[in-house]
DSSP file (Angstrom, degrees, kcal/mol; ACC not computed):
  #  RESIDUE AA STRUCTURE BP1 BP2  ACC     N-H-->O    O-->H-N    N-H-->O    O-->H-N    TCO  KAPPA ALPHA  PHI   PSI    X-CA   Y-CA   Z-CA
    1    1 A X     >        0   0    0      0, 0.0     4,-0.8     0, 0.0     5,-0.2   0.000 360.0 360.0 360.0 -47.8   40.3  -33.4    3.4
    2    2 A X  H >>  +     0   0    0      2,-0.2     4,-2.3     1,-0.2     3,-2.2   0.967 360.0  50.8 -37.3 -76.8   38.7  -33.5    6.5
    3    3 A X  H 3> S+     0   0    0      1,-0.4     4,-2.7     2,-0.3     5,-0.3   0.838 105.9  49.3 -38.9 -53.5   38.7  -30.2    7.0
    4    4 A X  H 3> S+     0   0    0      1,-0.2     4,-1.3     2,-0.2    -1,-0.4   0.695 105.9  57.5 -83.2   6.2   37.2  -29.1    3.9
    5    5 A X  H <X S+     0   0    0     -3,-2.2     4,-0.8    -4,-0.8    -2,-0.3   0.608 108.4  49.2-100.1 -27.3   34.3  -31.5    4.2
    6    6 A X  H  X S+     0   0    0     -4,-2.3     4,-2.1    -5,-0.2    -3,-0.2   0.783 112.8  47.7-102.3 -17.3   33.5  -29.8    7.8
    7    7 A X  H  X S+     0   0    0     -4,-2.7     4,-3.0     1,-0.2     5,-0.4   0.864 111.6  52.7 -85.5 -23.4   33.6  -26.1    6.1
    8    8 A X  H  < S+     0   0    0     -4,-1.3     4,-0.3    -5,-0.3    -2,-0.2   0.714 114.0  41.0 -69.6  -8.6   31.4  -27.4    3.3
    9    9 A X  H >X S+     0   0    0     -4,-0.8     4,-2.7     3,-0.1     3,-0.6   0.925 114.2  48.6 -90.4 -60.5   29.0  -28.6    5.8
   10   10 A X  H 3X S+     0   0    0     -4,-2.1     4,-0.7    -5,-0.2    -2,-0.1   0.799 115.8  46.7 -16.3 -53.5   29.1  -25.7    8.1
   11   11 A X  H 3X S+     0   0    0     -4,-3.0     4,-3.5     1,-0.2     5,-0.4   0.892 115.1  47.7 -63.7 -34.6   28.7  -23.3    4.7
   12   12 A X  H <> S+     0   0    0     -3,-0.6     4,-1.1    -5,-0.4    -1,-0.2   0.995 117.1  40.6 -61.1 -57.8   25.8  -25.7    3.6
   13   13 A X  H  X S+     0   0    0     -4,-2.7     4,-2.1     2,-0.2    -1,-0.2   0.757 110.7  58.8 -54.0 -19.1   24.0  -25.6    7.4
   14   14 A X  H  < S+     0   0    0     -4,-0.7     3,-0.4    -5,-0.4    -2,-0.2   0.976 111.9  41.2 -77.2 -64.2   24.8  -21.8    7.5
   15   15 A X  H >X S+     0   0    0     -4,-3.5     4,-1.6     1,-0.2     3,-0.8   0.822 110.5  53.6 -50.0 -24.6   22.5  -21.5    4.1
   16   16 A X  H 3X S+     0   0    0     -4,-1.1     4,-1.8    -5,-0.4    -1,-0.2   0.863 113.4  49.1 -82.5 -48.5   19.7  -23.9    5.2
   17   17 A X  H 3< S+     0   0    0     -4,-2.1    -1,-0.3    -3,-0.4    -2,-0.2   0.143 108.0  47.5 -82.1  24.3   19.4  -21.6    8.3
   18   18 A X  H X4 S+     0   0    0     -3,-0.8     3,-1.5    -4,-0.2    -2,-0.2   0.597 113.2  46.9-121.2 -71.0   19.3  -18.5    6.9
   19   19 A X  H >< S+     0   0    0     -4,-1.6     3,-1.3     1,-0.3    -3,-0.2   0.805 106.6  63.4 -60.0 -39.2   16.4  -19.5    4.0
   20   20 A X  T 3< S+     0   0    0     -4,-1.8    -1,-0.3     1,-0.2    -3,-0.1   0.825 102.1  52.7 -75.4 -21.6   14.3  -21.3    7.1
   21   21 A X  T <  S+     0   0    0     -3,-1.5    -1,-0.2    -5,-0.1    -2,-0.2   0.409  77.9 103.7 -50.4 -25.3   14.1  -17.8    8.5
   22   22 A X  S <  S-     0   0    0     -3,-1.3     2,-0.2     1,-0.1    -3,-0.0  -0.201  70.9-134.8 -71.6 163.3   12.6  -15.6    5.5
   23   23 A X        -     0   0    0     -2,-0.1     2,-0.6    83,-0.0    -1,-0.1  -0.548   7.7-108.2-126.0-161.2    9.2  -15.2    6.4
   24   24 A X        -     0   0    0     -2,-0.2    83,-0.0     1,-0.0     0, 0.0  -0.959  39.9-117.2-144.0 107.8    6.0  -15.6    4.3
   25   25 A X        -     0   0    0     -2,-0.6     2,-0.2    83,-0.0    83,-0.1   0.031  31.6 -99.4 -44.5 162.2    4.2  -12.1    3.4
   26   26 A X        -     0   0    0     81,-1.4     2,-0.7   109,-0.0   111,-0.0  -0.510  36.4-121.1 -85.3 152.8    0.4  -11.3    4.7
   27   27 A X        -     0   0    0     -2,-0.2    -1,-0.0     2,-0.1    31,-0.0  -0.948  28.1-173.4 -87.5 109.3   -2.1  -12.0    2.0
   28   28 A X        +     0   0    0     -2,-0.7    27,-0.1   107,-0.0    -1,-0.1   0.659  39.5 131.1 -86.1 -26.1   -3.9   -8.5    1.4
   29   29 A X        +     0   0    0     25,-0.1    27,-0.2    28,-0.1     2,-0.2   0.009  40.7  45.4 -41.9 139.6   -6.6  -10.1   -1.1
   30   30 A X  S    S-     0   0    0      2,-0.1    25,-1.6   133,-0.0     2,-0.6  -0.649  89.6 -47.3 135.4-178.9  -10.4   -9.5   -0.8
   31   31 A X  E     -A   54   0A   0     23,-0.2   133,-1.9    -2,-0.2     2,-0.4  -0.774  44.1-167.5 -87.6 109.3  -12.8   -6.6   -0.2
   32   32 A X  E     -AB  53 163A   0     21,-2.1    21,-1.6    -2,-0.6     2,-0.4  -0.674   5.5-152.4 -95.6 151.4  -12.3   -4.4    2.3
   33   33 A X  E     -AB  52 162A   0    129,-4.5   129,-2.1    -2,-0.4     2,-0.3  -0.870  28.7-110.4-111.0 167.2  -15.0   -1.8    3.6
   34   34 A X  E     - B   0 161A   0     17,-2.4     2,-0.9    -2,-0.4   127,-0.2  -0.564  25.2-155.3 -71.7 119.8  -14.2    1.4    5.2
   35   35 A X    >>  -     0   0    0    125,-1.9     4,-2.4    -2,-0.3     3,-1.2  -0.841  13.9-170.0-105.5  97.3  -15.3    1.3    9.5
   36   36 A X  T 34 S+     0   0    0     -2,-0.9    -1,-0.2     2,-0.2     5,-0.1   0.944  79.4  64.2 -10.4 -78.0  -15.7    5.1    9.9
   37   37 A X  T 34 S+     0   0    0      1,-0.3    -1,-0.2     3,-0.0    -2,-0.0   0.614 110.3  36.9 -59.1 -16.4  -16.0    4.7   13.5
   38   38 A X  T <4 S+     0   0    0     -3,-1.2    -1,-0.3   122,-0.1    -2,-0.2   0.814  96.3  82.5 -90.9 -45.0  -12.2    3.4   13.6
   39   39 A X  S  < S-     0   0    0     -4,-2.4     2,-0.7   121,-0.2   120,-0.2  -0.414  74.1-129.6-103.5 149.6  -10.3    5.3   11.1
   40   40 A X  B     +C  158   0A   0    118,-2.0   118,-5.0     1,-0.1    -1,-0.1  -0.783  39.6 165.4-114.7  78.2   -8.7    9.1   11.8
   41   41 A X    >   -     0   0    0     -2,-0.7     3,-1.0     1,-0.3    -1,-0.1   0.593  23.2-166.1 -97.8 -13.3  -10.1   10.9    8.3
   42   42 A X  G >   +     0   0    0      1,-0.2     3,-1.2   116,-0.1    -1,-0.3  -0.353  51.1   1.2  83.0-169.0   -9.5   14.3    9.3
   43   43 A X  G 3  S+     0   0    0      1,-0.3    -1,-0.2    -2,-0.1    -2,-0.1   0.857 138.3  39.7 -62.9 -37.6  -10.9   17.8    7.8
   44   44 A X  G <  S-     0   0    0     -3,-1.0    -1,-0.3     1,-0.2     3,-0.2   0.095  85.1-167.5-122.4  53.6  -12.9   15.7    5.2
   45   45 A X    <   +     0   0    0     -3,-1.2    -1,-0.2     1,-0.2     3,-0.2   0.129  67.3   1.0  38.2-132.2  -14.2   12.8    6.8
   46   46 A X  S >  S+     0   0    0      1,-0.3     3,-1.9     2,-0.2     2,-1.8   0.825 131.6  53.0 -77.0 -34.0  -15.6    9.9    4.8
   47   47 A X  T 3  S+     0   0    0      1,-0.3    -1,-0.3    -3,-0.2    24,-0.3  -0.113  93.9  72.2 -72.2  43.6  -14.8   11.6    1.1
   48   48 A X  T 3  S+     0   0    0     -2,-1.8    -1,-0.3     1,-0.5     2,-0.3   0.031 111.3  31.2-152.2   6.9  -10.9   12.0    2.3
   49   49 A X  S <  S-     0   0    0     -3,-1.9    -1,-0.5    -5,-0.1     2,-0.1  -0.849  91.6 -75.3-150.3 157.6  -11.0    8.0    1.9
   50   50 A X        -     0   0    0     -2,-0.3    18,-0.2    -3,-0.1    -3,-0.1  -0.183  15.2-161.0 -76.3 127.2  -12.1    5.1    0.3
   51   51 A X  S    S+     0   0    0     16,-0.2   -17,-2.4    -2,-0.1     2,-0.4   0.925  79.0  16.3 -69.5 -41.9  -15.1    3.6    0.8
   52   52 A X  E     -AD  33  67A   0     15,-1.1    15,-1.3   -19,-0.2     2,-0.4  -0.956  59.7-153.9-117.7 163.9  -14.2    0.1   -0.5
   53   53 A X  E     -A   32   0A   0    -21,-1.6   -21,-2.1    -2,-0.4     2,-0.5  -0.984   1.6-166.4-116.9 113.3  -10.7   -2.0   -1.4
   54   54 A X  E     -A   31   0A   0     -2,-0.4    11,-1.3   -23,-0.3     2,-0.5  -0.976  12.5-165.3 -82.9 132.1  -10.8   -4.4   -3.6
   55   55 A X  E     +E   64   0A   0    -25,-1.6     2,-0.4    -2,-0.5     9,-0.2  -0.672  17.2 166.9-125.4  65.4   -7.5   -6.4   -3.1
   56   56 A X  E     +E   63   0A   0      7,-1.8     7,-3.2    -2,-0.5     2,-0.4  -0.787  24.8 175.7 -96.9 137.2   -5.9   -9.2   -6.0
   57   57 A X  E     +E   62   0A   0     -2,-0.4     2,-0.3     5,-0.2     5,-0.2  -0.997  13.9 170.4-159.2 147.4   -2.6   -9.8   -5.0
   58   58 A X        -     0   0    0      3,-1.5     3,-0.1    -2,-0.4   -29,-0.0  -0.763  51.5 -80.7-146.9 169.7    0.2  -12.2   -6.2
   59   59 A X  S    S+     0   0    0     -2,-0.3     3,-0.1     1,-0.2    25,-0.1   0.695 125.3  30.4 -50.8 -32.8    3.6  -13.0   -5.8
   60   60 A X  S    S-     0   0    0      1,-0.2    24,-2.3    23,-0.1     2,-0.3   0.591 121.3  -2.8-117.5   1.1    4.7  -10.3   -8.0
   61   61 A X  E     - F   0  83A   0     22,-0.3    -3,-1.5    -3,-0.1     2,-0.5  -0.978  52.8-119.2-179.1 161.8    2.2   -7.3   -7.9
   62   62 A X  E     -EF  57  82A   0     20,-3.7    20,-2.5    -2,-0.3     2,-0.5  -0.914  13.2-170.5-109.6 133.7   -1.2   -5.7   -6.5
   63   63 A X  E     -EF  56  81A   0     -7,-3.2    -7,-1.8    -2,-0.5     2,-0.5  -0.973  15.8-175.9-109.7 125.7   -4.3   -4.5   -8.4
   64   64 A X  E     -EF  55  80A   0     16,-3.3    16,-3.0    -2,-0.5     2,-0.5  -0.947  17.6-146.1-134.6 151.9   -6.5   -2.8   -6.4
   65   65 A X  E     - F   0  79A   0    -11,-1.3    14,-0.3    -2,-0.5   -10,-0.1  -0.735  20.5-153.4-120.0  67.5   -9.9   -1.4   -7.2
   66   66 A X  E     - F   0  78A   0     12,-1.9    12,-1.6    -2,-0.5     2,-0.3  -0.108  10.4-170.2 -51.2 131.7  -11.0    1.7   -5.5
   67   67 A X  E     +DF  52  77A   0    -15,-1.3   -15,-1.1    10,-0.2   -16,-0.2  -0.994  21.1 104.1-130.4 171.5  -14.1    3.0   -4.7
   68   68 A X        -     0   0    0      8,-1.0     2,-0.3    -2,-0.3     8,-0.3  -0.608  51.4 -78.4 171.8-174.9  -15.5    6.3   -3.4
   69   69 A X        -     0   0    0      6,-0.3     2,-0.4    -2,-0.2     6,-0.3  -0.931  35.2-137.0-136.7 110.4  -16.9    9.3   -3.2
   70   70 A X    >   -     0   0    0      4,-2.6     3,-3.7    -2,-0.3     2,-1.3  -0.844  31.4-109.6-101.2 151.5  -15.4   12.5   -4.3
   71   71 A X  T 3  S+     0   0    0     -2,-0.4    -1,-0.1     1,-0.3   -24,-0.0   0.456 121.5  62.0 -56.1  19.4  -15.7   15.6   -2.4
   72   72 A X  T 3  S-     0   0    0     -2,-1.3    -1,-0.3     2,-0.3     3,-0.1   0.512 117.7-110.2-100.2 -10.8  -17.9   16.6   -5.1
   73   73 A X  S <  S+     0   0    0     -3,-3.7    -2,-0.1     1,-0.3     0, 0.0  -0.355  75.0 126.9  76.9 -14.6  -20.4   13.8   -4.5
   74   74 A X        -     0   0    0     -4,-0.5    -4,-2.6    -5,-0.2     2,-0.3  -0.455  56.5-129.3 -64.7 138.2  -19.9   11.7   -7.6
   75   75 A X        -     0   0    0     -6,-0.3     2,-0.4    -3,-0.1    -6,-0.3  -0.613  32.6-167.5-100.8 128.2  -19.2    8.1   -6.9
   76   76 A X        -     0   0    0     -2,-0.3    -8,-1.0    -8,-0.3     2,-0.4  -0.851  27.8-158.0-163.4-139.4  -16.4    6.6   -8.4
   77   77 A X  E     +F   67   0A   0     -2,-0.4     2,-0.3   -10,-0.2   -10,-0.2  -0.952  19.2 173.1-158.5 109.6  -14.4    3.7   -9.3
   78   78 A X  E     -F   66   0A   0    -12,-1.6   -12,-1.9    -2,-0.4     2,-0.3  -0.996  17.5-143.1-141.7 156.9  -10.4    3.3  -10.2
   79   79 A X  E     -F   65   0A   0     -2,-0.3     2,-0.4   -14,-0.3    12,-0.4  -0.808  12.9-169.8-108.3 113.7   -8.1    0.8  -10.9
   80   80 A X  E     -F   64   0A   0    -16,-3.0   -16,-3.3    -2,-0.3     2,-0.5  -0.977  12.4-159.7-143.6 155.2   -4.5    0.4  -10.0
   81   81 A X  E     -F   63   0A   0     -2,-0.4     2,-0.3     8,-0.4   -18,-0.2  -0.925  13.4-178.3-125.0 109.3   -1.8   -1.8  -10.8
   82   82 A X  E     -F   62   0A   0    -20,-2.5   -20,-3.7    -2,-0.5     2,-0.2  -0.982  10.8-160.4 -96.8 120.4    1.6   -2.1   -8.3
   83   83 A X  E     -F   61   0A   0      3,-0.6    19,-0.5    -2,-0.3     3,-0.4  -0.628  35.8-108.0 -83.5-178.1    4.5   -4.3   -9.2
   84   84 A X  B    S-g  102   0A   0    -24,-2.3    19,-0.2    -2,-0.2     3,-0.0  -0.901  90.9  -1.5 -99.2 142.9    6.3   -4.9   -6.2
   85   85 A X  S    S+     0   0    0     17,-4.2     2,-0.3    -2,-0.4    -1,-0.2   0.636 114.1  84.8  63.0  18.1    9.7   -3.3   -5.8
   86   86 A X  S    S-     0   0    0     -3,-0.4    -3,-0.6    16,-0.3    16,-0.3  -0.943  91.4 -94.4-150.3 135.4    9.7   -1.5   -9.3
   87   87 A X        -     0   0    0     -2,-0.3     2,-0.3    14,-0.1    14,-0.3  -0.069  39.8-162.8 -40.8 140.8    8.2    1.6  -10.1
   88   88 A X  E     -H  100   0A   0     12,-1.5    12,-1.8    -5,-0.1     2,-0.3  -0.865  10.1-146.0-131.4 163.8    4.4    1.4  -11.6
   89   89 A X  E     +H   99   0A   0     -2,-0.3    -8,-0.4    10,-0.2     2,-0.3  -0.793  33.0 157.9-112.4 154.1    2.9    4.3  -13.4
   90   90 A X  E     -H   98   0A   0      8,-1.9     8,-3.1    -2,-0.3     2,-0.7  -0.990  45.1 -90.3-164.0 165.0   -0.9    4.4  -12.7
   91   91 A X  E     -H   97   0A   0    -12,-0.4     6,-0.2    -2,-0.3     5,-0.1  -0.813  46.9-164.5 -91.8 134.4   -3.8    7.3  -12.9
   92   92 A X    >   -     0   0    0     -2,-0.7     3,-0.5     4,-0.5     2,-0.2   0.109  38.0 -45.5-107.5-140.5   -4.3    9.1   -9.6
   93   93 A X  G >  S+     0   0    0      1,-0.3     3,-1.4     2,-0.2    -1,-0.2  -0.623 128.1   9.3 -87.3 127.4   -6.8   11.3   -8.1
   94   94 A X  G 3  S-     0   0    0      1,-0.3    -1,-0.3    -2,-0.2    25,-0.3   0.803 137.0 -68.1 103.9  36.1   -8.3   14.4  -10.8
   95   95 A X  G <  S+     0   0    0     -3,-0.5    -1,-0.3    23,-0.1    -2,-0.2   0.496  88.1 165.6  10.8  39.9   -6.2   12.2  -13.2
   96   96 A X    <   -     0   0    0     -3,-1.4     2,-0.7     1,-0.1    -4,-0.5   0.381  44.3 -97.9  11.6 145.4   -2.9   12.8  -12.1
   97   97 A X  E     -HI  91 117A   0     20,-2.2    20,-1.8    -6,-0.2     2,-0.5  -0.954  39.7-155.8-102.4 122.3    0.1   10.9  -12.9
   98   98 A X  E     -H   90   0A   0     -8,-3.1    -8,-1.9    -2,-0.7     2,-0.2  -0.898  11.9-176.7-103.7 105.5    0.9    8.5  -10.3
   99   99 A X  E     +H   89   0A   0     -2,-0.5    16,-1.7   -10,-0.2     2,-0.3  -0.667  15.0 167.6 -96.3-176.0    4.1    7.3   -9.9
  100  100 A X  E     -HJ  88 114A   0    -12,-1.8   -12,-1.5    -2,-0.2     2,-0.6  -0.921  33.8-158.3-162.6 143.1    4.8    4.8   -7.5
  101  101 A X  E     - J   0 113A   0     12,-3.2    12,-1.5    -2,-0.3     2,-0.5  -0.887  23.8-157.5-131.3  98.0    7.2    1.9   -5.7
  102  102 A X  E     +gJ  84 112A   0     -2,-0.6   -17,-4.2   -19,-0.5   -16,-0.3  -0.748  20.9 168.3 -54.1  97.7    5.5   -0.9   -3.7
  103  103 A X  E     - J   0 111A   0      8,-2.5     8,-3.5    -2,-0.5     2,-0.3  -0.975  34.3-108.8-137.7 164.2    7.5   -2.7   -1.1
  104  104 A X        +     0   0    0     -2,-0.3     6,-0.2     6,-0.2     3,-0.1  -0.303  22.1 178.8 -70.4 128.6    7.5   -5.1    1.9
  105  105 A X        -     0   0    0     -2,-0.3     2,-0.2     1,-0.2    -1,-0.1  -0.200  67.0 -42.8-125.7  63.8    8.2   -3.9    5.2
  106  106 A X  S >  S-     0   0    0      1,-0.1     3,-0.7    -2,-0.1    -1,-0.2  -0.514  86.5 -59.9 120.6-172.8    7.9   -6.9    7.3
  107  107 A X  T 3  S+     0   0    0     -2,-0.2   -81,-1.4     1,-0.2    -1,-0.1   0.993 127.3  45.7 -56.7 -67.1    5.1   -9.7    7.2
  108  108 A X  T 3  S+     0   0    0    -83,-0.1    27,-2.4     1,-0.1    -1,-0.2   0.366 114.2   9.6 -92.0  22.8    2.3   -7.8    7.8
  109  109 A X    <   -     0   0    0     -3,-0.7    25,-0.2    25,-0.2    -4,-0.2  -0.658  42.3-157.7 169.7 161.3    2.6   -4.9    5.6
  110  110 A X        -     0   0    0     23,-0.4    23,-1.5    -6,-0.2     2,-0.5  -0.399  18.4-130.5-144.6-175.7    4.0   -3.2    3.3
  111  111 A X  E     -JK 103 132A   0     -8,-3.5    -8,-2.5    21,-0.2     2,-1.0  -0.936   9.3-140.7-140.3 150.4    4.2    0.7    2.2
  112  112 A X  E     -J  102   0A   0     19,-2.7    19,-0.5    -2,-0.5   -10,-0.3  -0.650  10.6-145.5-111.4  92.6    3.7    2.7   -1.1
  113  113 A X  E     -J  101   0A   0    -12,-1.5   -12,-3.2    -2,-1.0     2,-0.2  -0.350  21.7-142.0 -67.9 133.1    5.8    5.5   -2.1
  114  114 A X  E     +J  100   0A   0    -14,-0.3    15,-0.9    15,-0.2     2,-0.4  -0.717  30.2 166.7 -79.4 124.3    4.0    8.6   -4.1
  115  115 A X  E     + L   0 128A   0    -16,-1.7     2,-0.4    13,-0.3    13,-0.2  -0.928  20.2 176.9-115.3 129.9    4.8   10.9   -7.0
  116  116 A X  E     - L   0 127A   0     11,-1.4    11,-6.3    -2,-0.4     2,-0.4  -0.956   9.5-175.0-149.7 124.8    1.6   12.6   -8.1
  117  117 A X  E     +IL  97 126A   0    -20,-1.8   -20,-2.2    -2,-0.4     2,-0.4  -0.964  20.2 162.0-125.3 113.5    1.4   15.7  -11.2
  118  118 A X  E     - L   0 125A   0      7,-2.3     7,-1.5    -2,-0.4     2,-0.6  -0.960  40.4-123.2-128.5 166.4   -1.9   17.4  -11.7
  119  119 A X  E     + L   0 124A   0     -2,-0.4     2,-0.4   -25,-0.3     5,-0.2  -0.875  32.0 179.3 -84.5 112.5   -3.3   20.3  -13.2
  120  120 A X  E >   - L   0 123A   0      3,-1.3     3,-0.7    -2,-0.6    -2,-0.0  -0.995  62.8 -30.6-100.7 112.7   -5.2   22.3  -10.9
  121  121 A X  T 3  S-     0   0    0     -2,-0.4    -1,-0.1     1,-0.2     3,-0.1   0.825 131.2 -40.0  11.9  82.3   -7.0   25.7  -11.7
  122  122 A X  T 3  S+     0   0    0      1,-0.1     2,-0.6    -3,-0.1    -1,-0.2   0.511 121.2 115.9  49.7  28.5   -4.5   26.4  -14.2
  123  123 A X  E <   -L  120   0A   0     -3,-0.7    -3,-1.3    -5,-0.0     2,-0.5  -0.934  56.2-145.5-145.3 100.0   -1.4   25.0  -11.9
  124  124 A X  E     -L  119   0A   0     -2,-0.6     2,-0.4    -5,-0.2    -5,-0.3  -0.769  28.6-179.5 -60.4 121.8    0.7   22.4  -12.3
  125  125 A X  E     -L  118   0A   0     -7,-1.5    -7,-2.3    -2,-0.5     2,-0.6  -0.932  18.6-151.6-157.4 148.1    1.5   20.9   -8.6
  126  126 A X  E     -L  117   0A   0     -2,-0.4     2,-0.3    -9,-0.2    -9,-0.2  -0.875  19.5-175.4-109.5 110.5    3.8   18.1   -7.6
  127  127 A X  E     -L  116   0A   0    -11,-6.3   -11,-1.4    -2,-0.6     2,-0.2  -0.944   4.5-164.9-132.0 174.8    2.8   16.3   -4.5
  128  128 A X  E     +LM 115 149A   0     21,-1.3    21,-1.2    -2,-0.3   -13,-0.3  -0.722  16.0 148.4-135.6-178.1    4.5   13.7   -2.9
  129  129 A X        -     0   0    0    -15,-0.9   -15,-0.2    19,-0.3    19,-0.2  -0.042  32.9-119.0 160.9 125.1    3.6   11.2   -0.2
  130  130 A X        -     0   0    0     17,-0.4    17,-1.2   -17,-0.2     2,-0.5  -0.343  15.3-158.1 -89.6 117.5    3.8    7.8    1.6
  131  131 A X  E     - N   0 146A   0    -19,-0.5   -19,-2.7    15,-0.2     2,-0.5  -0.967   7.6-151.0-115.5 145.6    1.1    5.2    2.2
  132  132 A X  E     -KN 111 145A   0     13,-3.1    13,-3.3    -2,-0.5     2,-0.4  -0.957   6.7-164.2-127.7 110.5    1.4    2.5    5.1
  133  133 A X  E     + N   0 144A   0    -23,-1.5   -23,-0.4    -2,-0.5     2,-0.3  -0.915  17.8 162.7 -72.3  92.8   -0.3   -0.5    4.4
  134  134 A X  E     - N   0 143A   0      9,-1.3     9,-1.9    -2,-0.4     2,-0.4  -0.912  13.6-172.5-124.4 126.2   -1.0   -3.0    7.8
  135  135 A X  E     - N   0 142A   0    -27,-2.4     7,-0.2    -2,-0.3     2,-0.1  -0.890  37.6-108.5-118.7 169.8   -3.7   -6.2    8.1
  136  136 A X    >   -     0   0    0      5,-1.9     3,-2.9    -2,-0.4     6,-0.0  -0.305  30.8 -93.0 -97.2 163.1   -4.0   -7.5   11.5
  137  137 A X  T 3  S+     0   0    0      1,-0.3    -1,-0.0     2,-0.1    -2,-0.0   0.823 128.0  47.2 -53.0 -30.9   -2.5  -11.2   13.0
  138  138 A X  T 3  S-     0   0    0      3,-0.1    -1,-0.3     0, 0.0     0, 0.0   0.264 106.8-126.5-116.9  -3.2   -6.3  -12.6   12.1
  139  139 A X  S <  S+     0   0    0     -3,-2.9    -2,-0.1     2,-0.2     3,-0.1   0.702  80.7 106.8  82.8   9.9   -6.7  -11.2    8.6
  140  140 A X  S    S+     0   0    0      1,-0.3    23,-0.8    22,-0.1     2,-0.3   0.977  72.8  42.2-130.4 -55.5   -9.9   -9.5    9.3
  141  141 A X  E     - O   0 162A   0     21,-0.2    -5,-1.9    22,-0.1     2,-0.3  -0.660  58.7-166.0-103.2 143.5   -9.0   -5.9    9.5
  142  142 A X  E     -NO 135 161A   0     19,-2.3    19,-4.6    -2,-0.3     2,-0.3  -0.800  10.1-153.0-134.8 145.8   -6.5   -3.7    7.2
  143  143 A X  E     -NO 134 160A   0     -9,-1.9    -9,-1.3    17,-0.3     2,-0.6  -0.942   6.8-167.2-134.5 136.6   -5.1    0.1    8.4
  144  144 A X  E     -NO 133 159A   0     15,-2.8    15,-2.2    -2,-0.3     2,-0.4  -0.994   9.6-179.9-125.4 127.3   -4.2    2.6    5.4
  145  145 A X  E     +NO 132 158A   0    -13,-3.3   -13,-3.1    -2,-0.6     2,-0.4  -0.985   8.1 179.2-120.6 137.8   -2.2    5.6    6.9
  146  146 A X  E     -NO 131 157A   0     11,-1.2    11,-2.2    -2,-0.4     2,-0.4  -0.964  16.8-169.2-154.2 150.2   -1.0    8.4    4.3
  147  147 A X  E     - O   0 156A   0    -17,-1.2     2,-0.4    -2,-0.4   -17,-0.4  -0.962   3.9-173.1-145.4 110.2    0.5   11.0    4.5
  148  148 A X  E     - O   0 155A   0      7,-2.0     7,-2.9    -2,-0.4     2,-0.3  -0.979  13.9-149.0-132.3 144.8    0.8   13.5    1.9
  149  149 A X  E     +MO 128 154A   0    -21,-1.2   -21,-1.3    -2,-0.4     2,-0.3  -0.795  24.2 173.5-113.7 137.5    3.0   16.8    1.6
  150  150 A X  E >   - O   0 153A   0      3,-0.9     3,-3.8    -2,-0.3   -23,-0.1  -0.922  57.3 -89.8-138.5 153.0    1.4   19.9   -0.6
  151  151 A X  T 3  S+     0   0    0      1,-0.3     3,-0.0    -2,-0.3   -24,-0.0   0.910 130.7  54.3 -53.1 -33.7    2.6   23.3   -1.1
  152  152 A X  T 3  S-     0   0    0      1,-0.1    -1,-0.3     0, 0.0     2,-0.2   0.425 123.9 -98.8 -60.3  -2.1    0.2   24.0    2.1
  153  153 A X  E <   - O   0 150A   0     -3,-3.8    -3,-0.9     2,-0.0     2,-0.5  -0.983  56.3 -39.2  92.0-112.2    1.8   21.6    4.0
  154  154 A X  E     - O   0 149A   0     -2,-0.2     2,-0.3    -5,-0.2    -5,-0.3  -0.921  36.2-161.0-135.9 158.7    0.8   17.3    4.9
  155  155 A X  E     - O   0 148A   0     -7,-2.9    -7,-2.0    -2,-0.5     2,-0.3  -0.750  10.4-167.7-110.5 148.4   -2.2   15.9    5.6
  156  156 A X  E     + O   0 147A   0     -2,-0.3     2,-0.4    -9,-0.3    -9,-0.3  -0.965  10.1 165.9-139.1 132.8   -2.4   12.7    7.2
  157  157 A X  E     - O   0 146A   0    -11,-2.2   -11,-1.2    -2,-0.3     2,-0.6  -0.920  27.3-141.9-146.2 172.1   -5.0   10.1    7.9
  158  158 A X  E     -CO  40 145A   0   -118,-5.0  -118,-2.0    -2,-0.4     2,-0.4  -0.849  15.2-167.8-141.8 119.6   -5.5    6.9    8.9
  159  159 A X  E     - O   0 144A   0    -15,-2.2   -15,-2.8    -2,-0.6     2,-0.4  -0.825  10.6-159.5-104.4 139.0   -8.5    4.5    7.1
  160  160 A X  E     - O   0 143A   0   -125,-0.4  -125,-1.9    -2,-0.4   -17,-0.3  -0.950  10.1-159.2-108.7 145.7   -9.2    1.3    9.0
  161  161 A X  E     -BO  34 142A   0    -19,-4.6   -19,-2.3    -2,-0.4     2,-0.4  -0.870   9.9-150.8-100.8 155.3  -11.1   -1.9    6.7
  162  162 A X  E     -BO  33 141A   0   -129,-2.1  -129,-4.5    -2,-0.2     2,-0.4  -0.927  27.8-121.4-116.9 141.9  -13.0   -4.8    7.8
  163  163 A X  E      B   32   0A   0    -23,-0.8  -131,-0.2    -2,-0.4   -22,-0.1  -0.621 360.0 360.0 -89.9 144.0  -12.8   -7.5    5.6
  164  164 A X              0   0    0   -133,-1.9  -132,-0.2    -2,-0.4    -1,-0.2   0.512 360.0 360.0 115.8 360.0  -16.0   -9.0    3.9
């Protein structure tokens, strides 16, 4: 009797110290703006990323609110919807279809895998490509790196935000 009363406590302590350990995700919400002077944009500078972030974010999913520039000059605005950890369908850039699977990869941030099909001057093209999401210990600044592979090869860049 003894005995099983000291493995049910063990098992009991063993769970109680395992759940005090999970840790408690970064909160990504708010506006971020683009600092230029920080962020790694590459062949097309400011139009190669977004000028602002909008950020709502919950326990189970992100919407975030893009806005921009396209290299065309036209200003514009889209909306996308990540659950976390299950694929989300969304519209991407030239209106694409973007899929995509949002998950956490440690406290402070979390990364978004890419599927993208558009029609390009007559051309179907498939592209594929990873984004890494980071905000900083203090909340006040947020790092986008992505990296996307095309029949030319990947591009990569890295957008920093200040929040506010």
């Amino acid at each position: 009797m003894n005995r099983k009363l000291f493995l049910f406590t063990a098992a009991l302590m063993s769970v109680t110290l395992l759940f005090s350990f999970t840790y408690k995700a970064a909160n990504f919400s708010g506006t971020w703006t683009l600092d230029e002077s920080a962020s790694e944009l590459g062949q097309f500078g400011a139009r190669g990323a977004y000028s602002k972030i909008v950020i709502d974010q919950s326990a189970e999913s992100f919407k975030m609110t893009y806005t921009g520039t396209g290299f065309d000059g036209s200003a514009f605005e889209t909306v996308e919807t990540h659950a976390i950890g299950k694929e989300s369908q969304n519209t991407g850039i030239m209106n694409s279809k973007k899929s995509s699977t949002l998950t956490w990869d440690g406290e402070q941030r979390f990364k978004v895998d890419i599927k993208l099909s558009l029609e390009f001057q007559g051309q179907s093209l498939d592209l594929t490509g990873i984004e890494k999401w980071e905000i900083s210990a203090d909340g006040k600044t947020m790092t986008l790196s992505s990296t996307i592979t095309t029949p030319q090869g990947e591009m990569s860049t890295k957008a920093v935000y200040k929040k506010g």
